[in-house]
C-alpha positions in Angstrom: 104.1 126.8 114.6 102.0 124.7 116.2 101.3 120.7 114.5 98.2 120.2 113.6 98.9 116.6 111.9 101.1 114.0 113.5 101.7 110.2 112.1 103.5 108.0 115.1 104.7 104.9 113.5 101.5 104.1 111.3 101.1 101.6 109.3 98.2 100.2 106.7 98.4 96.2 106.0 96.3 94.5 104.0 96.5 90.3 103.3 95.9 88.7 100.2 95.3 85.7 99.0 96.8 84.2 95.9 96.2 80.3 96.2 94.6 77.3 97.6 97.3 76.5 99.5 97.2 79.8 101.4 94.2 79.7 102.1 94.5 75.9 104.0 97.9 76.9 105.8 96.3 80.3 106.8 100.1 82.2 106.0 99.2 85.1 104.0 101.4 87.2 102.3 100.6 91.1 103.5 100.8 94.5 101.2 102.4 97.1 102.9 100.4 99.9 102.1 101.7 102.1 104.7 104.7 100.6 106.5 105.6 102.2 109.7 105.2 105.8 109.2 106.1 108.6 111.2 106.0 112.5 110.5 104.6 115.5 111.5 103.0 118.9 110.0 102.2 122.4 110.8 99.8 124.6 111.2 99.8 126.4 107.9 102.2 124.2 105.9 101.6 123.0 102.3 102.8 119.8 102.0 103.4 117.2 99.1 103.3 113.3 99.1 104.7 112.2 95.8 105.8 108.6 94.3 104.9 105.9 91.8 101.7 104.2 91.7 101.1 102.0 94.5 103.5 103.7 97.0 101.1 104.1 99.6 99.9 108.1 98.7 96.7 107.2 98.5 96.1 104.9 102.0 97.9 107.4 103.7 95.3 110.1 102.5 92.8 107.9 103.6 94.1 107.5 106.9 94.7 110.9 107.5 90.5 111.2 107.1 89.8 108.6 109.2 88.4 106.6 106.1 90.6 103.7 107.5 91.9 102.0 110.4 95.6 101.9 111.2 97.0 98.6 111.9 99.4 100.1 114.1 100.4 103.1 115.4 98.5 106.3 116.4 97.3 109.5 114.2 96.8 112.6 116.1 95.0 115.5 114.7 95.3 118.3 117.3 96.9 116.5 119.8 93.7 114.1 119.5 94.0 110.7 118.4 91.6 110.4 115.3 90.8 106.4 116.1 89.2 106.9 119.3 86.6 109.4 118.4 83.2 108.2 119.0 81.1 111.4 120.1 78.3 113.3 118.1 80.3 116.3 119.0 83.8 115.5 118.2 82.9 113.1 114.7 81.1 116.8 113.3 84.2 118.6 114.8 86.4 116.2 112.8 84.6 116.1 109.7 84.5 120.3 109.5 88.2 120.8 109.9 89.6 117.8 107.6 88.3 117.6 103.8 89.4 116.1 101.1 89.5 117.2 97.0 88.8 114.1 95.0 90.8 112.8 91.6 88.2 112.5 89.5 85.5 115.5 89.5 82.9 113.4 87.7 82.9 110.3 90.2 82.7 111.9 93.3 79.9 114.2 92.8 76.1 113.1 92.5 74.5 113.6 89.0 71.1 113.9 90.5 71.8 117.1 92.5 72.3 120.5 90.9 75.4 122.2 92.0 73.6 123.8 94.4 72.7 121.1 96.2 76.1 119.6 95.9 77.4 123.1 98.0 74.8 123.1 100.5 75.0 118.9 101.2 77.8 119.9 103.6 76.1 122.8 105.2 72.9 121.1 106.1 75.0 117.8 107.2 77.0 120.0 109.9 73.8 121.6 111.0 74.9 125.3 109.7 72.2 128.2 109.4 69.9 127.9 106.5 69.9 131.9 106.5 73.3 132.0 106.1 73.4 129.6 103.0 73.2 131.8 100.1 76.1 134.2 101.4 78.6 130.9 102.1 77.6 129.4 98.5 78.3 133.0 96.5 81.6 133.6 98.6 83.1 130.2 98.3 81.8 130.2 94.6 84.1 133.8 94.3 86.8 131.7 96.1 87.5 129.1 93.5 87.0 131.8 90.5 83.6 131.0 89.4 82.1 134.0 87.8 78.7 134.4 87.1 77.6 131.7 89.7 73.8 132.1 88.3 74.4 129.9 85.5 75.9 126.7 87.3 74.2 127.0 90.7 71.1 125.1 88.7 73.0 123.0 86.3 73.6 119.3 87.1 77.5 117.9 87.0 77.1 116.2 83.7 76.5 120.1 81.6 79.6 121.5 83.3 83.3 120.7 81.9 86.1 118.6 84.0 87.5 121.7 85.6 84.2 123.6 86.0 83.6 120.3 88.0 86.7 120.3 89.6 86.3 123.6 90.7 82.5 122.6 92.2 84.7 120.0 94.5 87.4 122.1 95.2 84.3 125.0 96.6 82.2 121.9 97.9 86.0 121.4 100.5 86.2 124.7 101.0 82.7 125.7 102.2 83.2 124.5 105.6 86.3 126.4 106.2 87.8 123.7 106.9 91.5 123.8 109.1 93.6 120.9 106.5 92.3 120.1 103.1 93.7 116.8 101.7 93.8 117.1 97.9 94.7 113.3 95.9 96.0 114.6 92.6 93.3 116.7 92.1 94.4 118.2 88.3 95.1 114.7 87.1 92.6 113.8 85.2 92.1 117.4 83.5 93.7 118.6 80.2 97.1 121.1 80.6 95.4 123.7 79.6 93.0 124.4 83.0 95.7 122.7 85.6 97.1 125.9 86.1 93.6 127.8 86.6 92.7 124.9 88.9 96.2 125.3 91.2 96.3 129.4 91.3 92.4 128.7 92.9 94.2 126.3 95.3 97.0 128.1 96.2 94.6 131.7 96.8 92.2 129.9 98.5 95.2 129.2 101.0 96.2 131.7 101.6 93.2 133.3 101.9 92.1 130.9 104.4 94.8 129.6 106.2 94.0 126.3 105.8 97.5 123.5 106.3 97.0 121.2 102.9 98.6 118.1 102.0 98.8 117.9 97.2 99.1 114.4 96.6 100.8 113.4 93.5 103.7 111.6 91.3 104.0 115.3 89.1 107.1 116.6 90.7 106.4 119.9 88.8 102.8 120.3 90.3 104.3 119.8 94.2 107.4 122.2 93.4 104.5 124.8 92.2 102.0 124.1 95.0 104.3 122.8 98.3 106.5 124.2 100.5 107.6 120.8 101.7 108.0 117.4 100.0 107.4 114.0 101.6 108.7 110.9 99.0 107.4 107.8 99.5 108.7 104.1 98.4 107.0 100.5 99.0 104.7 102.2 101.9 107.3 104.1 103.7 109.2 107.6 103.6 112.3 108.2 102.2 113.1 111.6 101.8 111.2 114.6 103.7 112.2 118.7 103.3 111.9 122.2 102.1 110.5 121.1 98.2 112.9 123.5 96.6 116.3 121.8 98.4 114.2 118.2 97.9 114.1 118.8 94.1 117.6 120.6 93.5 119.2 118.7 95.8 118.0 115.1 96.4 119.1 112.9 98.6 118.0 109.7 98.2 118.1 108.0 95.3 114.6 107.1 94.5 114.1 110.8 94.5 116.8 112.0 92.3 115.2 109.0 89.4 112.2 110.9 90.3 113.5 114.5 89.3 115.4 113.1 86.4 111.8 111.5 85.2 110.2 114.8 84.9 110.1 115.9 80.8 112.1 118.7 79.9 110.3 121.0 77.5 113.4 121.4 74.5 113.5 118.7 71.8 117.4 118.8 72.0 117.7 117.8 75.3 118.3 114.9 77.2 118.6 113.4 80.2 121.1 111.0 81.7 120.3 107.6 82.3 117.6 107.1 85.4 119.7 106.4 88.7 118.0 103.2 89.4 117.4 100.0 88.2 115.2 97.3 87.3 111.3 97.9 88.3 108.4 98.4 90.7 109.3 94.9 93.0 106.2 92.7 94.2 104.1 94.6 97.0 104.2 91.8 99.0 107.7 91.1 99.2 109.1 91.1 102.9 112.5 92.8 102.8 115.0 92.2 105.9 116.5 95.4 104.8 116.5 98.2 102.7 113.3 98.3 100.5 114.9 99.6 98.2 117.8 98.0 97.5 116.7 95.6 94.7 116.7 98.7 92.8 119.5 100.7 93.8 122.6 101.1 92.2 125.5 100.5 94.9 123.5 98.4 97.4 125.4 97.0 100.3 125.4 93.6 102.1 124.6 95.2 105.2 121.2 97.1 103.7 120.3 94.2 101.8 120.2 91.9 105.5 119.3 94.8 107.8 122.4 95.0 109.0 121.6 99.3 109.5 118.7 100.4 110.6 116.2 101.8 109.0 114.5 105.5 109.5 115.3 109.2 108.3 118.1 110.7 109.5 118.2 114.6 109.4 121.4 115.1 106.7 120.5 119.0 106.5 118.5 121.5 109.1 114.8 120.3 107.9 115.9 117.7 105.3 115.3 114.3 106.3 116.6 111.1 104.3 116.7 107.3 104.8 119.8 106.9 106.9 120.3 103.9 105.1 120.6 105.4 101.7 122.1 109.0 102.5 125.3 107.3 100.9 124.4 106.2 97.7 125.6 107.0 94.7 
């Protein structure tokens, strides 16, 4: 397989301010959004990025679009890196193979265009053929399991439902054929009840089209139904990457197994152990010598607390990847 996606050391820093006296000495503190990030996908892959809140999923979606500026490092999208390009030619290039499915259906569409001309917003911006319009809209419409396409194609967002809506974004991706679709926890903010309609449309439309797709989100039962692969992410940075099935059975890291043990189980007489972490989310802007996440592990050592190993993923299995600095931990 050949990769399509490749992060070389990236990271996404952003300073803040918090008092006067910050401001006169000029030190501020930095988030790190994205903190030295480095992985690569494949053609055709399916991949997950899943974490709490505030663990960089997001920015690192954003980046992959080109929606922000790494502070350092390099993102190459087909061997290209997507920083430096500046032509007509290549920005319409880059904005027809990389789209991205939205959270929330009912923000990121406009409420003064009909749903048709939601679809053909993308057409008309990439300069397609206006005789081949109709035929794109009704096929992509077909794609994402919209039946009788006649009665929404002249609606506005506001008289369809969250996953009609959902499913208008999800076709409004798709209708470029694009080559990787980034989706940021696109069933969210939908009831139970349609998330499953909305991921079968998903996972067809792959597979009808080929396209490689990275499923952001912090549902570990979502990514195992959607993924093939599983990237975690802690404070901005990865810490465990491989096949999702061996990622959720088997977890490495420890962050990742509190993860799996968080997901509900469906029987009332159940229960689960205690989480295998402790304490909280620490403060974003907290420089650590070390191990990020040894504030919360449970058998942290002097030498990961002061940096004493270095830090990076270290291949414990063929295609599972964890932080060499945590592969131990109990």
């Amino acid at each position: 397989m050949s990769t399509v996606l490749e992060f070389k050391n990236v990271s996404k820093h952003y300073d803040v301010s918090r008092n006067i006296s910050e401001l006169l000495t000029g030190i501020k503190p930095k988030v790190r959004a994205v903190d030295n990030v480095s992985f690569k996908i494949n053609q055709g892959e399916s991949v997950g990025i899943v974490g709490e809140s505030g663990c960089g999923k997001t920015t690192l979606a954003k980046l992959i679009l080109n929606l922000l500026e790494p502070t350092s490092g390099e993102i190459l999208f087909e061997s290209k890196n997507i920083n430096k390009i500046n032509t007509v030619d290549e920005i319409h290039n880059f904005k027809k193979n990389l789209q991205f499915v939205f959270q929330n259906p009912y923000d990121s569409l406009n409420p003064r265009f009909t749903i048709k001309d939601i679809l053909l917003e993308p057409l008309k911006s990439l300069k397609y053929r206006e005789t081949d319009f109709d035929n794109l809209i009704s096929n992509v419409m077909d794609l994402v399991k919209l039946k009788n396409k006649e009665e929404y194609l002249y609606k506005y967002p506001h008289e369809l439902s969250g996953g009609q809506l959902q499913r208008i974004v999800l076709a409004r991706a798709l209708i470029i054929s694009p080559k990787f679709v980034v989706a940021d926890e696109p069933v969210s903010m939908l009831d139970v009840s349609v998330r499953a309609g909305i991921l079968n449309a998903f996972n067809q439309a792959k597979k009808s089209m080929n396209f490689t797709a990275i499923y952001i989100s912090h549902d570990l039962a979502l990514v195992k139904y959607v993924c093939e692969r599983t990237i975690v992410m802690y404070l901005g940075s990865v810490v465990e990457d491989g096949p999702t099935k061996e990622v959720i059975s088997n977890p490495l890291h420890p962050y990742t197994k509190a993860l799996v043990e968080a997901v509900p189980v469906p029987h009332v007489d159940q229960s689960h152990e205690p989480l295998p972490i402790i304490g909280n989310i620490p403060d974003a802007t907290k420089f650590y010598e070390g191990c990020k996440f040894s504030d919360r592990c449970p058998n942290p050592s002097h030498d990961c607390k002061h940096g004493n190993i270095k830090m990076g993923l270290i291949e414990a299995k063929p295609g599972h990847w964890v932080d060499k600095c945590c592969i131990n931990c109990k």
